[in-house]
N, C-alpha and C positions, 0 to 999 in steps of 0.2 A: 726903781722904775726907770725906765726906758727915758722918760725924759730928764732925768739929769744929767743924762751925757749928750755928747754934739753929734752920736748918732748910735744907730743898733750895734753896728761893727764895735765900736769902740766900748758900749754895754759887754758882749760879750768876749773881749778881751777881756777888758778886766774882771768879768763872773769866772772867765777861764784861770786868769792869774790867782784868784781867790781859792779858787777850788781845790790849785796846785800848791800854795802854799799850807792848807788846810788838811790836802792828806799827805803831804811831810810831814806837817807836825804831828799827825797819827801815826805815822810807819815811828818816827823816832819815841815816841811813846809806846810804843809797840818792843821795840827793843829793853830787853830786861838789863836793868843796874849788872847785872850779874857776871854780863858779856864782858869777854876780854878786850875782844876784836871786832871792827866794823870796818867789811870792805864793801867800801862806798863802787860802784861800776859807770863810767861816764861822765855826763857834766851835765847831766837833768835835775841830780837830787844836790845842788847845790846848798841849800835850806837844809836837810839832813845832814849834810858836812859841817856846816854850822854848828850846828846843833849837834853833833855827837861832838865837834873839840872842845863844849864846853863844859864835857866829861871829863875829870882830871886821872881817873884810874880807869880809863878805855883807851886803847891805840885804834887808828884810823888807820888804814890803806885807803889810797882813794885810786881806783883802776881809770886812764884818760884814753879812752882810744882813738878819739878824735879831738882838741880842742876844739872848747866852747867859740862859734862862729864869734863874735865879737872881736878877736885877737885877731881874724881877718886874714887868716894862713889856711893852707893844706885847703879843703872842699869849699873854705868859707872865704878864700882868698877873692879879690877884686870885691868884694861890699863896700858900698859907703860908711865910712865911719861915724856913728852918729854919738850925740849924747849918750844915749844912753848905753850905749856900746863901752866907753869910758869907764863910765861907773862900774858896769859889770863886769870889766876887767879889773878895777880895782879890787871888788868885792871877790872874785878869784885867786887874787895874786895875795889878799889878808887869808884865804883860807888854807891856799898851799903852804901858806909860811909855819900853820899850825898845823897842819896833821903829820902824822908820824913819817910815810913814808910814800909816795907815789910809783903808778905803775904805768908803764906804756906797751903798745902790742909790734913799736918797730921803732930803728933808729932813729928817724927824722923825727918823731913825735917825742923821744926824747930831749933832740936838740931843741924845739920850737917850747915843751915843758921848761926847762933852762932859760930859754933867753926871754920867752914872753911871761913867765911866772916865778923867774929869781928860785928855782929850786930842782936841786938832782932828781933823775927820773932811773928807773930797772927799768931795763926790758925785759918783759918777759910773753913770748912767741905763743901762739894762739895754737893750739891744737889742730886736727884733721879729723872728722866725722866721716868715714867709709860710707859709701853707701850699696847696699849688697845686690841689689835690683839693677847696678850699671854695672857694662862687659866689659870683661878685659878686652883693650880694641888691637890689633892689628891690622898691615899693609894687606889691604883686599883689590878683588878687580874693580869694584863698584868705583872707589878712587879713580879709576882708568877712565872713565866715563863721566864722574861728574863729581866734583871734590864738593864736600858737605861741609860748613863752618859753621859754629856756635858760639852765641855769648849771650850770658844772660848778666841781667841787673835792674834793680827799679831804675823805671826812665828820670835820671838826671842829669844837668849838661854833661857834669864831669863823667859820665859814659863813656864818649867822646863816639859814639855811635852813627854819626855823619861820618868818619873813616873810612869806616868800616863800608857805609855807603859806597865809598869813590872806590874803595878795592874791589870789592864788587864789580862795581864798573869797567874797573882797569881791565881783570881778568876777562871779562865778558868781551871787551873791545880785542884784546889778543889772542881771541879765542877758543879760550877754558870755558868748559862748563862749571858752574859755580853756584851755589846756594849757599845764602847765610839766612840762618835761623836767629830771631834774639827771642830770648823769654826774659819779661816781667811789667810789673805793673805798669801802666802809662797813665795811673789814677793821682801821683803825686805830684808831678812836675806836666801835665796836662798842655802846656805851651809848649814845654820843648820833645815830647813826644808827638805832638803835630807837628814840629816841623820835621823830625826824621820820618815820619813818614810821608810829607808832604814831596819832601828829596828824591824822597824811594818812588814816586810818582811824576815828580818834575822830570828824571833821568829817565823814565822807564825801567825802573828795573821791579816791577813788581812780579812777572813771573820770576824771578832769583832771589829776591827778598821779601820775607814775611816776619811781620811784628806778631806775635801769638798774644803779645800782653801776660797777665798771670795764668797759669795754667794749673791744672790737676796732675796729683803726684804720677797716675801712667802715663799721662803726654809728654810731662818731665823728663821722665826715664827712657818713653821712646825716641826723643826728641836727641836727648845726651847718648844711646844706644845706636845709633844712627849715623850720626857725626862724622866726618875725622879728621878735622880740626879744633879746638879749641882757641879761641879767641878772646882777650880781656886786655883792651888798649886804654883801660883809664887815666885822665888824667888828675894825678895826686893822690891815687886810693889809698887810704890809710893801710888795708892790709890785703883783702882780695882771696877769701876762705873760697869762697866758687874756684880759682884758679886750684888747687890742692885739690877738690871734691873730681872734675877732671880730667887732673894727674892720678887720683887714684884710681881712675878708668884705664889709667894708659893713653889719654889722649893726648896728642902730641900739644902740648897748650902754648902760645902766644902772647906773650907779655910784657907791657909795655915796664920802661925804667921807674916811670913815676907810680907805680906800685907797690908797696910795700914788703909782699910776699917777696920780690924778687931779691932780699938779703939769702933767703934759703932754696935759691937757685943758682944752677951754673948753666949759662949760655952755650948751646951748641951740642948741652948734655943731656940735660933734662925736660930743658924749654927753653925757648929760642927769645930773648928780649931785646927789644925793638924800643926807636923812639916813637909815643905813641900817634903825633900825628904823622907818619912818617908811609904814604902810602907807597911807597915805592920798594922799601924794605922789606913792607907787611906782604905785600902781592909776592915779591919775591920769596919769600919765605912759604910762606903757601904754594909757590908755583915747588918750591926743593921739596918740601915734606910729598908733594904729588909726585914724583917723577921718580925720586929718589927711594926705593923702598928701602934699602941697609938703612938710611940716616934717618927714614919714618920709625921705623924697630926699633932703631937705638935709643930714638927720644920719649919711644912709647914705653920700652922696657925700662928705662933708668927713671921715668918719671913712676912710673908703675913701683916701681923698687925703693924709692928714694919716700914716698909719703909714708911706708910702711913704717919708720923712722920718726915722723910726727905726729907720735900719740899727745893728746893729752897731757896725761899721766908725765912725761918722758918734756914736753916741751914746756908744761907751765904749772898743773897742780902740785908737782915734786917740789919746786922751786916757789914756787906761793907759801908753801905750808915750813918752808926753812925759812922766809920771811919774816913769818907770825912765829915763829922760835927764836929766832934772831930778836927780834921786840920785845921778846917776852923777857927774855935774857937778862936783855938790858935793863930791866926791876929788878 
C-alpha cells in the first residue's frame, strides 16, 4: 500500500524496481542449462549477468555500448555522484571481473571499460542498415538557392542542438538561405526540447527552423530525400548509426569529434568532422559543401562508397561468432 512509503513516487519506484528484478529472474530461467553462451547487450540486465556467472559451464559476453550512468562518463558525464551511484559501480565492477569476456561498439568505451571496470574490452564496430526508400543525393540547383540541413535524434542535451540553432543564424545573418530540419522525439528529455525550441523563437528563426518531433516512416524519408546536408554535432555519442544511414544516401554528413563513428571516417573524404560546439567551422563547412560542388560530389560519392563496406556481417557478426569459438576453445 501506498501508505508505507513517504510518497506515490517513491511506491512506484520501487513496484518499478520490483518488477525489473522479477522478470530477470524469468528471462534467466528462461535460458536453458543447455546453452553454451549468453550475450548479455548493455547494462540494463545487470541481474541477468549475475545470474548467468553463476553458471560454472556457460560463458558470458556481456556487449557495453554505453556505460552504466553511475561511472559518470561519456552521456552520463557531469551527474552528481551519489550513494547509490557507489554501490552500483561496485556491483559492476564484481561482475565484469566474472564474465568471460566483454564487448564495446568504439575506442573510448573501451578505454572508460578498463579504467572504470578493472577489465579489457574488443571492439567490435556496429554495422550499417541501408535504407532503400533514400536517394542517392548529389550537387543540385536547389543548393543554389537554399541549402537544406538535417539532424535527427531523441531530444537530449547531449544533441547539442542549440548549435545548430546559432548556425543557422550565422548563415541567415550572412546571407544564405538556410533550413535545418531536426526529427525526433521531444517526449523524453521534455525540458530540454523547450528550450531548443524556445531559442528557435527567442532568435527568430522559426521560419528556417522546424522541430518535426517523431515522425512517420514517409516524412522520414522525405525529410532525408530533401536535404543536402547532414548534420550530427553530438556531444560524446557513443556511436552515431544515424550518421552512416546518411552517408549511405550520399549526404555529405557533418560530424562532430566527440562521436564515436568518427574512428571509421576520414576528414575532408567522406565527412567533414568538426568540434561540435564550434559554430564557426560548422557555418563554414556548410557554407564549402554549398558553393563548392567538386568537393560536395566528392564527399557524397566517398561517403556513398565507403558505408557499402559496413555490413554487418563484415564489421561485427563475423568477429562475434570467432569470439564464441575462441571461448569455446578454451574447454
Amino acid at each position: 500500500p501506498i501508505s508505507l512509503f513517504s510518497s506515490e513516487e517513491e511506491y512506484h519506484q520501487k513496484r518499478n524496481l520490483f518488477q525489473k528484478i522479477c522478470s530477470n529472474i524469468q528471462f534467466y530461467r528462461f535460458i536453458s542449462k543447455d546453452y553454451n553462451i549468453v550475450n548479455i547487450h548493455d547494462n540494463g540486465l545487470h541481474w541477468t549477468t549475475y545470474l548467468a556467472t553463476r553458471r560454472p559451464n556457460m560463458k558470458t559476453v556481456w556487449q557495453i555500448n554505453d556505460l552504466p550512468s553511475c561511472f559518470g562518463v561519456g552521456v552520463g558525464s557531469g551527474k552528481t555522484v551519489t550513494r547509490k551511484d557507489k554501490i552500483c559501480r561496485r556491483l559492476y565492477r564484481y561482475l565484469a571481473a566474472r564474465v568471460d569476456a566483454i564487448t564495446v561498439n568504439v575506442t573510448k568505451n573501451k578505454e572508460r571499460v578498463e579504467t572504470c571496470m578493472g577489465k579489457n574490452a574488443t571492439v567490435l564496430y556496429c554495422g550499417v542498415d541501408t535504407n532503400p526508400e533514400l536517394c542517392k543525393h548529389s550537387f543540385g540547383p536547389a543548393i543554389k538557392s537554399e541549402i537544406r540541413i538535417l539532424s535527427t535524434g531523441v531530444f537530449f542535451p547531449y544533441r547539442n542542438y542549440e548549435t545548430l540553432v546559432c548556425v543557422i543564424e550565422k548563415l541567415c545573418m550572412e546571407g544564405y538561405r538556410a533550413r535545418l530540419d531536426i526529427i525526433g522525439s521531444t517526449d523524453r528529455c521534455k525540458e530540454y526540447a523547450d528550450s531548443v525550441i524556445n531559442l528557435v523563437h527567442a532568435k527568430d528563426m522559426g521560419e528556417h527552423i522546424k522541430v518535426w518531433g517523431q515522425v512517420d516512416e514517409n516524412t522520414y524519408n522525405t525529410l532525408y530525400n530533401s536535404a543536402d546536408v547532414f548534420a550530427f554535432v553530438n556531444i560524446d555519442q557513443s556511436w552515431g548509426l544515424t550518421v552512416f544511414e546518411a552517408m549511405s544516401a550520399g549526404i555529405p554528413t557533418i560530424v562532430s569529434n566527440s562521436v564515436g563513428a568518427i574512428e571509421l571516417l576520414h576528414d575532408g573524404e567522406d565527412a567533414i568532422i568538426v568540434e561540435p560546439k564550434d559554430v564557426i567551422a560548422i557555418s563554414d563547412a556548410i557554407k564549402k559543401l554549398a558553393s563548392d560542388e567538386a568537393y560536395y560530389n566528392k564527399i557524397s560519392d566517398n561517403a556513398y562508397i565507403a558505408v557499402k563496406e559496413y555490413s554487418w556481417e563484415k564489421l561485427y557478426s563475423s568477429k562475434l561468432v570467432g569470439m564464441f569459438r575462441e571461448l569455446m576453445n578454451h574447454d
